[in-house]
N, C-alpha and C positions, 0 to 999 in steps of 0.2 A: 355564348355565355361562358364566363369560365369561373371555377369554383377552386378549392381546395378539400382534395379527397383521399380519404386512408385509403395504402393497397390494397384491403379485404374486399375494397367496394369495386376494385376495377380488374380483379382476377376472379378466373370462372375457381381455379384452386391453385393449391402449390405443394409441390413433388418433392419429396425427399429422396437420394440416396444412399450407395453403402458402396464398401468394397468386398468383390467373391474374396475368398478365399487365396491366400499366395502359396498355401500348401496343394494346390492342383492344379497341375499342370496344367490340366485341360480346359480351364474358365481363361485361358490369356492368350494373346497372339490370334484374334481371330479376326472377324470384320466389323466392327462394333464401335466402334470410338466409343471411349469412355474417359471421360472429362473429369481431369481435378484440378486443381486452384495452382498447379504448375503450367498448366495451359494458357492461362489469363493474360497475355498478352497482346490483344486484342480487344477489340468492341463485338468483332463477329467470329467467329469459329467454325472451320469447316473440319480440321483433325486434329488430332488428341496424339499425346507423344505415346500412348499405351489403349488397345485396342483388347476388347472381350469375347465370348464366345455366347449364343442365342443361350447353352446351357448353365454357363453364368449368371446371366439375368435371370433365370428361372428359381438358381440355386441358392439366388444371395437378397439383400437388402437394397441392390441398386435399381432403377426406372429406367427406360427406355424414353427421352421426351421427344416429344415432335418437332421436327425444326421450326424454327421461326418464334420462341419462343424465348424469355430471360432467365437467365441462369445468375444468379447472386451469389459471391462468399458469403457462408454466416459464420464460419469459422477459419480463421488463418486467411489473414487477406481481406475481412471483413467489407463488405461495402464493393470491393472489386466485380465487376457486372460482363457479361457477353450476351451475344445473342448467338445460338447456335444455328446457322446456316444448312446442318444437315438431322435428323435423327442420332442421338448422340447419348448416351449412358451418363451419370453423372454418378460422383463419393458422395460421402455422406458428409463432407465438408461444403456441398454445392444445397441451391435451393430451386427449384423452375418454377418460375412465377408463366402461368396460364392466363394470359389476357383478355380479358371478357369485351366485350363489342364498344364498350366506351373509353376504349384507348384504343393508341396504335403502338403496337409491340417496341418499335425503335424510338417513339419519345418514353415511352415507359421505360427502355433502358437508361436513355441520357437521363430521365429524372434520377434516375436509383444512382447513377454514376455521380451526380452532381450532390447527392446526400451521402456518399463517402465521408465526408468527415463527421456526420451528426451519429453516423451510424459505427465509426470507432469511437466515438466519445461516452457512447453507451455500452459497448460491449462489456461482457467481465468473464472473469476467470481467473485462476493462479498463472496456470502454463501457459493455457493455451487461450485468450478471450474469442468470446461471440457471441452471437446474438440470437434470443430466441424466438421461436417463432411469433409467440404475441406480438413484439417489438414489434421485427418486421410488417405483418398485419396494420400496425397501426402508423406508422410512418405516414407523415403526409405530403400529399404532393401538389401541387398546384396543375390542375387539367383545363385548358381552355377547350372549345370544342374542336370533332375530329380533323376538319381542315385546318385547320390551327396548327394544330400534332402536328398533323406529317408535313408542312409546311417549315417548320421549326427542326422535325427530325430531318428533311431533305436540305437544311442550310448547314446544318453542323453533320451531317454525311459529309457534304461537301467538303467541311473543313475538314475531317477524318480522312479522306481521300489524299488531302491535300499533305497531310501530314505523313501518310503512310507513303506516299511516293518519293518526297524529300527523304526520308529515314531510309528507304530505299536506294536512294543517289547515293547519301553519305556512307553508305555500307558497303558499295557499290566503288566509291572513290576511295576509301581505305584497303578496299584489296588493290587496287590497280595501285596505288600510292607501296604500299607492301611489296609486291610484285616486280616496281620497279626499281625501289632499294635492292630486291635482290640481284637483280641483272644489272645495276647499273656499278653497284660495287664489287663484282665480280668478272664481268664483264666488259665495262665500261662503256662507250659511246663510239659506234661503228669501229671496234676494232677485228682486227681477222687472223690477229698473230699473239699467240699466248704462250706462257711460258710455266710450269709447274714451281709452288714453291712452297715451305712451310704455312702458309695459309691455305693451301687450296691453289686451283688454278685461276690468274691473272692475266690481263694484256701484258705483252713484252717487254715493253716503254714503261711499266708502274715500277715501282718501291715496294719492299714490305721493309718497315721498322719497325721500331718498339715506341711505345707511348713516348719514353725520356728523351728520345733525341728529335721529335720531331715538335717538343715544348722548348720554352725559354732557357735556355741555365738556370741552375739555382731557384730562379719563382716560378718555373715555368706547371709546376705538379707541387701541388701545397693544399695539405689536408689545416682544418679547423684546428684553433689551440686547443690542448685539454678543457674541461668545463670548470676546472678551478681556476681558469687565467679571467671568465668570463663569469663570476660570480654576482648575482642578482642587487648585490649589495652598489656595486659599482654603477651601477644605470643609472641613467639621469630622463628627464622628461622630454628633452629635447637635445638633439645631438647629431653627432653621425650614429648613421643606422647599422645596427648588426643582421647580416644575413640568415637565413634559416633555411633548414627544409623543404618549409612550402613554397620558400621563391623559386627552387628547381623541382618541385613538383607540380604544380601550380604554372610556372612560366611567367609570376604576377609579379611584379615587382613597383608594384603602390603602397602597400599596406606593409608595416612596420610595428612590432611589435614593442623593439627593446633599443636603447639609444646609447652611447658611450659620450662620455667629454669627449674634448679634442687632446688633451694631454694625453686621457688613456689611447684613444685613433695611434697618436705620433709611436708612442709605445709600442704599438702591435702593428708595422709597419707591416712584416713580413706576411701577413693577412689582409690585407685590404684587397679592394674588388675592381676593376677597370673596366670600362666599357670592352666589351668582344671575350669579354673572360669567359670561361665556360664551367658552370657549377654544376653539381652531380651531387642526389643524396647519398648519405653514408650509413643510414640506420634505419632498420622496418622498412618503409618503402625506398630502398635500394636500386638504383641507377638510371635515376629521373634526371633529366638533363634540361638544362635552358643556359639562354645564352644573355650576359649582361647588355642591358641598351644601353645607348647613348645617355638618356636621358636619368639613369638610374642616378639617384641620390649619393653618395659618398658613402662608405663603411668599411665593414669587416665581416669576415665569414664568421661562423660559430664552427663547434666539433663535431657536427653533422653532415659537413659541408666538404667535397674536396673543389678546388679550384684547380682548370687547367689552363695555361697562360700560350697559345700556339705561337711556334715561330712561324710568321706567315710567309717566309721566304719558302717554307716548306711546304704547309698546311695553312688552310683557311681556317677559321673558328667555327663556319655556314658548314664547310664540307664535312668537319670531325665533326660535329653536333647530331647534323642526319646520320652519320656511321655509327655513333654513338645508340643513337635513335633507335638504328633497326634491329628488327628482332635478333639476328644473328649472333650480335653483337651485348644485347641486351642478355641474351641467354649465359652470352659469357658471363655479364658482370653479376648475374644472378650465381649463373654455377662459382664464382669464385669467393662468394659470400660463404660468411660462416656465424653460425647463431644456430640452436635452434627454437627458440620464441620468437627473437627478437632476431631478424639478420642484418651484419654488417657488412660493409664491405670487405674486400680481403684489404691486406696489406700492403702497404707502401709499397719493400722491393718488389711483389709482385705484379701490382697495377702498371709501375714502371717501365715493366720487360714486354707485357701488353701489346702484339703484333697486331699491324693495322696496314691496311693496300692503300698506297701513294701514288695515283695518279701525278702527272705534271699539273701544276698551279690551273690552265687556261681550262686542263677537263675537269678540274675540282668545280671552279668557275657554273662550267655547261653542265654538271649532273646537278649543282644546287639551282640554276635557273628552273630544270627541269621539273626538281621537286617542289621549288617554293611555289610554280602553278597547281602544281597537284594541291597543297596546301591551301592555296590562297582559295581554290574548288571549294573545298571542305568547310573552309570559316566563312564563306558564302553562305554556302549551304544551312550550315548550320546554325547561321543567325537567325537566315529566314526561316527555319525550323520552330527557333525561339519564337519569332514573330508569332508564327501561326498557334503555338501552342497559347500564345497570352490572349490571340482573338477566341480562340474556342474557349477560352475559359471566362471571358468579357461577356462571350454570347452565352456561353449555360448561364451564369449569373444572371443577365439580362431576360433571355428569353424563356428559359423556365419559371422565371417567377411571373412574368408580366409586364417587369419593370419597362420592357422596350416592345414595342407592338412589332409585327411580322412583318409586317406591309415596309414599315422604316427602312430595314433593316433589307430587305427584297429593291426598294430606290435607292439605297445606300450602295449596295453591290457589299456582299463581306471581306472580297482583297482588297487592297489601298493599291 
């Protein structure tokens, strides 16, 4: 039988905490976990980034909870839920809901997780909102009976598992991906004979130049016109499209915000965008790169935008884009920014002079095959990631309320 029941009726009680004291030394650093609302990331919790001392708990406002039991934000973070997997301390931002024998501890969490939203929507305060404990108390939640529970809490386990191992891979493939930007642009691809030079040490057989001579003449490095050549006045509803920011932040290049005639286009010739060009933001988020497709629409950059045009007799656009990419690199174009709100990029003659390692063309070639698998890993990965997160939230929707019975869902199998 399944009903609809406030938490009062399905916890034996609920525990409040505190924080000891950060004026003594001797309540910190002990063996204790003690849990605040920076931990939450998780469904379950075995350690805590800051640990207390037995005369802590004795000295202060915090609780010691038993494992196996729910921990809810009611302040900052609101709604956010765990179960904690060991004996564990909680702040006084946390709440332990104590599970009385007509629940099972893990659907009791997924319900609390799946009223996340009802329970920001009530919270209040100036600063800081939350919720009080009446609230809490009366929340309701839909309970079928025990085999029911943990039937439903061992499917979306499941998917939690499922999710937490993919996020793993992908964590997993961005170091190895990092890792091997480092060595492969420093080192390159089975070489055994290197050579010292104003970048650091290289293979023998590489190049270091400067950004200008390994682009176009003349269009090859071309920042956005001033924002007066591109004034709002001038836009039309339909047009050639004006680039922006988020196309090289983002990497999207579907969505358009602002359109120009083609008389103004012809005008502003020396701005326009070609398939393999290479766009990098110029303002706040500072040196986000993506490469123009084939398929990209006709336009113009704006003044947020630099454009870099490769000679490819030199350089590929695939190979500068990943160098660009990596952290190394990235650090440069950060440190050579200048702002302090707001940062820009540095300056034209600067970026120009810009020293970058030149492999020959065929191992440009071989280190971008290398990384576009790593890559192509990653956007695997990370679809299926999407996937799974749109089923767990299909299934809380579904199987906490009722709407889909267990048994369905158990013939169904919940991967496709």
């Amino acid at each position: 039988m399944s009903e609809w029941k406030k938490v009062k009726d399905l916890v034996k009680k609920i525990i409040g905490g505190g924080t000891p004291s950060r004026e003594n030394d001797s309540y910190y650093n002990g063996d204790i976990p003690w849990a605040t609302v920076k931990d939450m990331n998780s469904n379950v919790l075995v350690e805590t980034q800051e640990y207390i001392t037995n005369i802590a708990v004795k000295n202060s406002s915090t609780n010691i909870i038993p494992k196996g039991n729910v921990i809810i934000a009611t302040r900052i973070g609101v709604g956010r839920a765990f179960l904690n997997k060991v004996d564990m301390a909680i702040n006084q931002d946390l709440k332990a809901l104590i599970p009385n024998d007509k629940v099972d501890p893990m659907f009791l969490l997924y319900s609390i997780i799946k009223s996340k939203s009802f329970l920001e929507s009530i919270s209040s305060g100036t600063t800081v909102k939350g919720i009080r404990l009446e609230q809490l108390n009366e929340l309701e939640l839909w309970v079928p009976d025990l085999k029911n529970q943990r039937k439903i809490a061992a499917i979306l386990s499941t998917v939690d598992q499922a999710i937490e191992y993919t996020e793993a891979i992908i964590a997993q493939t961005e170091t190895v991906k990092k890792s091997m930007m480092q060595v492969l642009f420093t080192k390159g691809i089975s070489q055994t004979k290197f050579k010292k030079t104003e970048i650091g040490e290289i293979p023998k057989n590489w190049e270091v130049d400067s950004l200008q001579n390994i682009t176009l003449p003349k269009e090859g490095l071309r920042r956005g016109p001033f924002g007066g050549a591109l004034k709002k006045e001038i836009f039309v509803q339909t047009g050639y499209s004006i680039y922006e920011q988020q196309h090289a932040i983002y990497n999207d290049f579907n969505k358009f915000r602002y359109f120009i005639s083609e008389e103004k286009f012809n005008e502003m010739e020396n701005f326009k965008i070609k398939p393999k060009d290479l766009l990098i933001s110029c303002s706040g988020t500072v040196g986000r790169v993506a490469i123009v497709p084939f398929n990209a629409p006709e336009g113009i950059i704006n003044q947020a935008l630099l454009r870099i045009r490769c000679d490819q007799k030199i350089i590929t656009p695939e190979y500068l884009n990943y160098l660009l990419i990596s952290d190394s690199y990235q650090s440069k174009l950060l440190d050579m920014s200048h702002g302090s709100t707001i940062k820009n990029i540095v300056g034209m003659p600067i970026l120009r002079e810009m020293k970058l390692p030149i492999p020959p063309i065929e191992e440009q070639s071989k280190i971008v095959t290398i990384l576009d698998s790593i890559v192509d890993k990653l956007d695997f990965e990370q679809q299926y990631l999407s996937q799974l997160i749109l089923i767990k939230k299909g299934l809380m929707k579904d199987l906490l309320t009722g709407k889909v019975r267990v048994n369905i869902v158990e013939q169904e199998g919940v991967f496709k």
